[in-house]
N, C-alpha and C positions, 0 to 999 in steps of 0.2 A: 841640628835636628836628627834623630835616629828615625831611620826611617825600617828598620825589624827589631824584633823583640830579643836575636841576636847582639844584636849592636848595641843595647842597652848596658849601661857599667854594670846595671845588676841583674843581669841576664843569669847567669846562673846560681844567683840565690832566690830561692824557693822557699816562704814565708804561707802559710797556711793558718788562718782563726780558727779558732773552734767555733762552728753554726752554731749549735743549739748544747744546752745542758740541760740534763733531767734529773733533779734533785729526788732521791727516793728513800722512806722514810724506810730504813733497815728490818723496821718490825711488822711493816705488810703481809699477812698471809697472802700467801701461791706465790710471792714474790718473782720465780723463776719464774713462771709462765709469764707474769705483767713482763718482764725484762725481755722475754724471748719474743713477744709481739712487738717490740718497739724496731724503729728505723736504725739500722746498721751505723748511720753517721752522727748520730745523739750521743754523745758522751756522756756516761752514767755517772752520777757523784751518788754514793752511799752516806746517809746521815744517820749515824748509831743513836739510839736511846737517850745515851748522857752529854749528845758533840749539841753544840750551839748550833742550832738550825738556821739564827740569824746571820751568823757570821757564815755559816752556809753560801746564804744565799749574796751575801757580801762579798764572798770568795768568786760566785758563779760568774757576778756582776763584772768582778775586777778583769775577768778574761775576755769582755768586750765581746759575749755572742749575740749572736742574731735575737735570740731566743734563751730565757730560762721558764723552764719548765717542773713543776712542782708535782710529785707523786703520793701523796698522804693521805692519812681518815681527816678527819673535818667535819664540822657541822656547819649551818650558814653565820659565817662571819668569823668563821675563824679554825684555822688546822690546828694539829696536834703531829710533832715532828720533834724531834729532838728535844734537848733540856728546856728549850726557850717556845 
């Protein structure tokens, strides 16, 4: 039994997830202001006009965060973000 986090064999590998992701549809107006009010530890993913938004959010998935977080225009029941 290890009794510190020393003594551990993997003591000194340091492994961090990414929390949260915030998908944001490239074509937002004020863009920079929405992006300068978000939380320092959200890693921004840019989704351009013509990129697969599904595969987007496929991608954001595959990184296993806390949280995906979606940034786009929309009506109810449905966004508008990238090609798809």
């Amino acid at each position: 039994m290890h009794t510190s986090f020393a003594d551990r064999p993997d003591a000194g590998v340091l492994s961090f997830a990414v929390r949260e992701i915030l998908l944001v549809d490239a074509a937002l107006p004020d863009l920079d202001t929405l992006l300068r009010l978000r939380r320092r530890d959200v890693e921004v993913r840019m989704v351009e006009s013509g990129a697969d938004g599904l595969a987007a959010i496929e991608a954001a998935y595959a990184a296993r965060p806390a949280a995906v977080h979606v940034l786009a225009h929309g009506e109810p029941g449905r966004s508008g973000w990238g090609a798809t």
